[in-house]
Each structure stands twice: as C-alpha cells, then as structure tokens.
Legacy VTK file of the C-alpha trace (Angstrom):
# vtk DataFile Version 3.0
C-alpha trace
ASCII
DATASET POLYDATA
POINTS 347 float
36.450 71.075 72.707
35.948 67.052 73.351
36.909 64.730 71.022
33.425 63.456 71.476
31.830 67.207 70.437
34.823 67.612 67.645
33.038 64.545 65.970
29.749 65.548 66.390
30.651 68.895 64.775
32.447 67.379 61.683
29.221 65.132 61.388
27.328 68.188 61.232
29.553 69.791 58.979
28.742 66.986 56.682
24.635 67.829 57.095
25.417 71.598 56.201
27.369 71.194 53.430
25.193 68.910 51.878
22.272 70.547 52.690
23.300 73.523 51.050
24.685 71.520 47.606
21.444 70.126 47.705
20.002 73.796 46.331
22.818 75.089 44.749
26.214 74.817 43.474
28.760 76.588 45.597
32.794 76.975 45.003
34.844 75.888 48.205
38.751 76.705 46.334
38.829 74.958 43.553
36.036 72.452 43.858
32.121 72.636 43.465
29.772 71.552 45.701
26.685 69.935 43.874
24.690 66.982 45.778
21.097 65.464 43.832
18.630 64.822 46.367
18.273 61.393 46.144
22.286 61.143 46.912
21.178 63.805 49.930
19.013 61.730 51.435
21.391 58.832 51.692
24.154 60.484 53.168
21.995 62.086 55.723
20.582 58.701 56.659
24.931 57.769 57.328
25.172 60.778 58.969
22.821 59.608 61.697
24.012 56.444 61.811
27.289 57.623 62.802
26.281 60.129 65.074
24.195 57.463 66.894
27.709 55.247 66.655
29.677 58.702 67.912
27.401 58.815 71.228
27.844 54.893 71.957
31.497 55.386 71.835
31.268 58.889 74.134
29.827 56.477 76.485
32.480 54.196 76.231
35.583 56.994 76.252
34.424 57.449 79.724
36.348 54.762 80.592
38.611 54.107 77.924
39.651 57.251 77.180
39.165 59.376 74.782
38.079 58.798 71.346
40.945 57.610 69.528
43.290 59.998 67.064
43.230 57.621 64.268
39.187 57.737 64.155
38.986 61.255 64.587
41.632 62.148 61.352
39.217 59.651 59.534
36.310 61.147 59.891
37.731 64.368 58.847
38.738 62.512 55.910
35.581 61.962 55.368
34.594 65.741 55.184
37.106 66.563 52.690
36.181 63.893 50.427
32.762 65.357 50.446
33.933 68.630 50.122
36.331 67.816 47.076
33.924 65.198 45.295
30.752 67.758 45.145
28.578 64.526 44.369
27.339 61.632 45.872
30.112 59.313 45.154
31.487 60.484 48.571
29.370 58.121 50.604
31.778 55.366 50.295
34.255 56.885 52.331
31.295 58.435 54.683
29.838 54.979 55.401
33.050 52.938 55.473
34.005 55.300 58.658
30.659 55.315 60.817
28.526 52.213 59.410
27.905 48.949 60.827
27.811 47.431 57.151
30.076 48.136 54.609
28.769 50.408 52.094
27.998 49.837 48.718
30.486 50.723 45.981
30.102 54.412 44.679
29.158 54.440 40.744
31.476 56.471 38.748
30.146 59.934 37.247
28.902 59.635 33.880
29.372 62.106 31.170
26.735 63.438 29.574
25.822 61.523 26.356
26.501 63.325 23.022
23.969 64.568 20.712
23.305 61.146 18.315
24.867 62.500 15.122
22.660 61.927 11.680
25.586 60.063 9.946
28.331 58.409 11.224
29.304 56.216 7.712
28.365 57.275 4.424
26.042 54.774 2.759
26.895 53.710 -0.379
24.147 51.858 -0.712
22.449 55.145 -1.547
25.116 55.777 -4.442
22.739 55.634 -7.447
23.678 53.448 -10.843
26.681 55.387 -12.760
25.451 57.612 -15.938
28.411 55.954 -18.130
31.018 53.981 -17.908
33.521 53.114 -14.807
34.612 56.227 -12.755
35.523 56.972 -9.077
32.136 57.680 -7.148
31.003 58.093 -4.007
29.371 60.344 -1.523
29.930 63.004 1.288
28.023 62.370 3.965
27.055 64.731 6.313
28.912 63.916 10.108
26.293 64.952 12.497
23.031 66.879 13.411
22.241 68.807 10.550
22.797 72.586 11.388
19.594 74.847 10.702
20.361 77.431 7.873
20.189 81.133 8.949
18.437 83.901 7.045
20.721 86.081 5.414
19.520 89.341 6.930
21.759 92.268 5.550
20.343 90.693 2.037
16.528 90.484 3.015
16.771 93.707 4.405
18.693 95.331 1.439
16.736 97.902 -0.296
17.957 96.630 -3.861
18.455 93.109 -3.577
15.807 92.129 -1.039
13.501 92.878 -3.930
15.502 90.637 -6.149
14.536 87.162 -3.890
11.505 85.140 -4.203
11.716 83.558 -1.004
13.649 83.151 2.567
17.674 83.821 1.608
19.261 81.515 3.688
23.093 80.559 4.342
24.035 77.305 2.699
26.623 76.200 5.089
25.180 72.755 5.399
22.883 72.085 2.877
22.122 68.631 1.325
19.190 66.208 1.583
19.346 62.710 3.604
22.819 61.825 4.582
24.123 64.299 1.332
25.981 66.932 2.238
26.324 69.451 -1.000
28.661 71.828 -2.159
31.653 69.334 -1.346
34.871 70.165 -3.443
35.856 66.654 -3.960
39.230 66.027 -6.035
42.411 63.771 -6.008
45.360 65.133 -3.556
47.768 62.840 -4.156
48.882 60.264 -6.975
49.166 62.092 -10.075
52.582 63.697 -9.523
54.291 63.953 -12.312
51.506 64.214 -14.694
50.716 66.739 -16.833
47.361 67.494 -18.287
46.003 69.959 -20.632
43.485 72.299 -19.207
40.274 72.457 -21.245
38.729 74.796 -23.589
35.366 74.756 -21.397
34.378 77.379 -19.294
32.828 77.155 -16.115
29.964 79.734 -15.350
29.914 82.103 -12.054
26.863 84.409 -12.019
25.478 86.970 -9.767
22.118 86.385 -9.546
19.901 87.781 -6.497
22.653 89.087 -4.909
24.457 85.382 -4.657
27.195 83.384 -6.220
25.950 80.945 -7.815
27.147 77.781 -8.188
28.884 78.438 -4.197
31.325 75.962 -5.619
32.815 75.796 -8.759
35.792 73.618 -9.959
38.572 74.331 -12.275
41.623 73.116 -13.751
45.299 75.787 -13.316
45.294 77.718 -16.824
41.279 77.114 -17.358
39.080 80.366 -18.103
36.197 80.864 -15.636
33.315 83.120 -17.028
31.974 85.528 -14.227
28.551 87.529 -14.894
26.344 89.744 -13.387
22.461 88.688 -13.762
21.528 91.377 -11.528
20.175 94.748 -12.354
22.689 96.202 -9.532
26.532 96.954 -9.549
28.709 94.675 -7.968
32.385 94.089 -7.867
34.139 90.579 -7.667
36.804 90.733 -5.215
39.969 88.149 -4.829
42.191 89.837 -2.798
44.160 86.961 -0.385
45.800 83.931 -2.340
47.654 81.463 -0.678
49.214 79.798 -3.094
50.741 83.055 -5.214
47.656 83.159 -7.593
47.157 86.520 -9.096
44.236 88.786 -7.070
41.963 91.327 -8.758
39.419 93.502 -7.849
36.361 94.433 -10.750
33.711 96.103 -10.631
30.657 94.445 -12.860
27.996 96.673 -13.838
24.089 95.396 -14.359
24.532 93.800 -18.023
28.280 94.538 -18.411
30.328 91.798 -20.461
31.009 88.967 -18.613
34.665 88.482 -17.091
37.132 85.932 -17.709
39.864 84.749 -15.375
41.985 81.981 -14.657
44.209 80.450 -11.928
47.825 79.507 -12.899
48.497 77.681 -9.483
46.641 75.052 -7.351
44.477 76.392 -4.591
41.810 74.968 -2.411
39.628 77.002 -2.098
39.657 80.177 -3.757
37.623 82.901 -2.125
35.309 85.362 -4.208
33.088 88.228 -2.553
31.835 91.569 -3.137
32.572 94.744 -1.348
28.800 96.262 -2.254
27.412 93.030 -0.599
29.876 91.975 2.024
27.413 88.604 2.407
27.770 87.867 -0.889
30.712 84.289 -1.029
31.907 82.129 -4.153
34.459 79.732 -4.004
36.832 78.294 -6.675
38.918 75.040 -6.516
42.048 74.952 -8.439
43.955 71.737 -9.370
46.171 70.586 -12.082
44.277 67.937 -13.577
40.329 67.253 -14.662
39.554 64.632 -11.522
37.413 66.797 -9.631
33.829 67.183 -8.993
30.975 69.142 -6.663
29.119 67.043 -4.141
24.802 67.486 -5.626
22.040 67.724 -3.021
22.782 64.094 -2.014
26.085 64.280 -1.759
27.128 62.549 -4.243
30.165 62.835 -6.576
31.518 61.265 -9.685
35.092 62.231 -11.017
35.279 62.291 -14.570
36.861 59.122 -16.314
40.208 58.095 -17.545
41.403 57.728 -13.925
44.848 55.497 -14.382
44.450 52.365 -12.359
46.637 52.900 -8.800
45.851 54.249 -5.407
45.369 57.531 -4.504
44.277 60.458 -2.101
40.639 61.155 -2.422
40.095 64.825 -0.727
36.990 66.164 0.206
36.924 70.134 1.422
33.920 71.951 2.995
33.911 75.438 3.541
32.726 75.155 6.786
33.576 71.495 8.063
37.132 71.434 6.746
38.841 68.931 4.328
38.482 65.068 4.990
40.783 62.610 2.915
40.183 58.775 2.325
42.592 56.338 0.127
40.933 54.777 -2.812
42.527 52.427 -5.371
41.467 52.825 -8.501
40.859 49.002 -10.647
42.173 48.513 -14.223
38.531 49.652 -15.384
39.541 53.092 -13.909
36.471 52.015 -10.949
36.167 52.893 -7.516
33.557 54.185 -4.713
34.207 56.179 -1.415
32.565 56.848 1.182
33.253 60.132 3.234
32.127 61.868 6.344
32.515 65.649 6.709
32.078 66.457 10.951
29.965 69.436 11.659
31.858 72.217 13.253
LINES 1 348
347 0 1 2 3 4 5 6 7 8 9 10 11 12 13 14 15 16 17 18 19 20 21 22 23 24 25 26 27 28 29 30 31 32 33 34 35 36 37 38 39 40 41 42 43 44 45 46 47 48 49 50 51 52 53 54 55 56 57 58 59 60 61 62 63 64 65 66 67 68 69 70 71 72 73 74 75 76 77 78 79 80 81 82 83 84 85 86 87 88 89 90 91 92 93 94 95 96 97 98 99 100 101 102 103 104 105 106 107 108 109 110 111 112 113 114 115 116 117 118 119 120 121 122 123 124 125 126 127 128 129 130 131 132 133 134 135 136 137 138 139 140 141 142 143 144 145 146 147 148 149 150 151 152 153 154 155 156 157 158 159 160 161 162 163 164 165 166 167 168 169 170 171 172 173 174 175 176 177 178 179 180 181 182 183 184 185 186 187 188 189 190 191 192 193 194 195 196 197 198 199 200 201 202 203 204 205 206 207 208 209 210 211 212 213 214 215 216 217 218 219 220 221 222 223 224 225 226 227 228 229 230 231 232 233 234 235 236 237 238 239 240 241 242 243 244 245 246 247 248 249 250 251 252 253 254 255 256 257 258 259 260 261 262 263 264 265 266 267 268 269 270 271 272 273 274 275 276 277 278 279 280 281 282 283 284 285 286 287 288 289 290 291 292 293 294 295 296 297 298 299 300 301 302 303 304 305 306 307 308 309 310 311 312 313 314 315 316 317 318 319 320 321 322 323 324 325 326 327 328 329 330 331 332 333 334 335 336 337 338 339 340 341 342 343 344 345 346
C-alpha cells in the first residue's frame, strides 16, 4: 500500500474510532475510548482538512516522491494520541499535523466537582451565652452533607419491641440540627498527665427503653459507677465482651423490672461498646477517662466541659462513632476559659 493510501487509512482510522467513542466507551489495552459530541464534531472537521491536505500532497509526490517518512510516523502519532487520550484533548496533536493554522490549545480535563459539604468551619458564633461561669466550650460541627438516617428494620419489624415505638426507629449515626452534630464524646487527650482526680459519687444513667440505649453516649470517669436499667417489659442482656484497653467484660442478662446494674471501668477507653445479644441492633457507648473534663455534644453540637480547668494548653478530642476522632489544641486562660471549634468529616 502507497504512502498516499497508508495516510488516508490512518485518517480514517481517526473517523472510526471516534465515531464509535462518540456512542460508547470502549477499552483498547489499558485505555478508554470516550469522545462528547461536540469534541466529535471538531475533530472530524480536522480530519477533512487533512485529508484534503493528504490529496494535494499525493499530487505533488508524483514528482517529488513519495510522501515523506517523517510525516507519515506523525500522523500515526496522531492516532495513538487519540487512542490513549479517549477525549477531545487529542485535537492538538491532530491539527498541529494536517492544519493550515495552528490549533488552539487543548483544555485540561476537569474533575468532577465534589458534593458542597454543609460545614466546612464550625461557627462559634452559634455557641450560645455560658450557663455559669468560665469553662472550655465549643461545638462539633458536622463536616459535610448530612447523611439521611435509616429505619431500623429488625426493630420495627420485631414482634415485641416494634410495639414498644411510637414512631419511625431510625439510626442516629448523624444526628444533630444546623451545623450540630450530636452524640460527640468530647474530652481532654492530653495535658493532665500526672494528675490525679477523684472519681465522683454520681452515677450516670443507661436505660433500655424501646428496645434502645439511651443516652447512645454516656461519659464517665475510671472507678465511677454507671447505673444500667431495663425500662422495657422484655428481657435483654447487656453485653461488653471486647476491651481494648484491659477493662473487665461481662455479659448480664436484665429481666423486665429487674434491679438495675452497676458497673464501672478501672482503665481509660474511648469508646466502650455495649449491645444486646436478644436485639443485635440494639448499641450504647461509654467513654472512660481519668478525670471529670468531658462532655456529650446536644442536638447543636455543642459542648461545655465542666470547670476548674487549670490554665495551660491542651488536646481537645472529639470522637464519633461513625466519623472517627478529630483533635484541636486549645489553651486554656487564667479564668479556666476557652472555645473550640471542631469539624467531624462524614464517612
């Protein structure tokens, strides 16, 4: 085959393959062929243009020869760069072989924009006034699109304790209103080495009510009592059975009005996982630490540490159940004041 026909055949190599990206996507290798139809149109219109160009010079070969190597290996340069691009931006090297003008720089590939998230920044202007004195505040704010909840189904369809729910049970994965996220463990990580601190007398509550934990979060201090009841007119049992940090597990069953139980945590651990093997949906979680500077994010996400703080800087950690644990360092003034800000990503 001619030099001349060789040409014409690449050329019309080009028109196939584009023709056919133009419908679909197909895999040459290790590449993908996919060509919009506006970018079609244009490369057929260079296509043309160099076949017209490709006939002048057969006319001229005549006497000069034939067409020359160099212009041949370019042009089937030119069909591998459209073959390995799979997009438009592979008229540049199409018209810079068989145009008269030079052609018009190809525009990179943009990626695809990402989903706008809700809240980048927690505002603080949204922190309402403090109930008493100076403490460490803030909020968690919620780090894009706001998940919807799903309905629980193995609950709503349970003979016992679908009965026991007023409305739609939902998860609570990512719950909060505005820019809040709740159910935020928030405590301090790091600064109070060295410290000791007696745990209180109080006792946090954990019921079973409808076939839920509730609180889903609960704080406590290593050594504190938590009081665990069953509200429900069903059995249940409340199961720890994996610790990571050597606390001890248990496994009790809880009859419907049997006395509630009392346990307590001798080592740090965040967080400390609580379900039931009667109601495998059923989740309550428990954050340990060794000292009272800890609090649970509301339906705004807010948080306010109790106060007596030491003046300094510190760790501030927040930890999610689902979005993971975010840390920001605060110092704390000589009034024991501060505010934070934090942003929990959606996962």
């Amino acid at each position: 085959m001619s030099e001349t026909n060789t040409t014409k055949a690449l050329l019309g190599g080009i028109t196939v393959l584009l023709a056919v990206a133009a419908g679909t996507a197909t895999y040459l290798g290790t590449f993908q062929v996919a060509a919009p139809s506006t970018e079609l149109r244009k490369l057929d219109e260079l296509v043309s243009a160099g076949v017209k160009e490709a006939d002048a010079a057969r006319e001229a070969s005549r006497h000069a020869g034939e067409l020359s190597e160099a212009k041949a290996e370019e042009l089937r340069r030119a069909v591998h760069e459209v073959v390995a691009s799979g997009h438009g931006a592979a008229a540049a090297p199409v018209a810079a072989a068989h145009a008269a003008e030079p052609a018009k720089p190809a525009e990179a590939a943009k990626a695809p924009e990402a989903p706008a998230a809700s809240s980048t920044v927690a505002d603080l202007s949204k922190l309402p006034p403090s109930a008493g004195g100076p403490h460490v505040r803030g909020i968690v704010a919620i780090g894009g699109a706001r998940p919807a909840e799903r309905v629980i189904v193995p609950l709503k369809s349970d003979a016992n304790c679908g009965k026991l729910q007023t409305s739609e049970p939902l998860t609570r994965s990512w719950v909060g209103e505005g820019q809040g996220l709740a159910n935020v463990f928030v405590y301090i990580k790091k600064g109070l080495e060295g410290k000791s601190f007696p745990a209180p007398g109080a006792k946090p509550v954990i019921d079973q009510k409808g076939c839920i934990y509730e609180p889903m979060i609960t704080g406590l201090m290593t050594g504190q009592m938590v009081e665990i009841r069953n509200s429900d007119p069903v059995l249940h049992n409340v199961l720890f059975n994996k610790s990571a940090t050597g606390n001890s597990t248990f496994n009790l069953a809880q009859g419907p009005g049997a006395k509630a139980l009392e346990k307590s945590f001798a080592n740090p651990e965040v967080l400390i996982k609580l379900v039931c093997s009667v109601h495998p949906w059923m989740a309550g979680y428990v954050g340990v630490v060794p000292h009272p500077f800890f609090a649970v994010t509301d339906a705004h996400g807010v948080f306010e540490l109790p106060a007596g703080l030491p003046a300094g800087k510190y760790t501030l950690a927040a930890n999610h159940v689902r979005g993971g644990e975010v840390t920001a360092e605060i110092t704390v003034g000589a009034d024991g004041a501060a505010t934070a800000g934090v942003v929990i990503p959606v996962k």
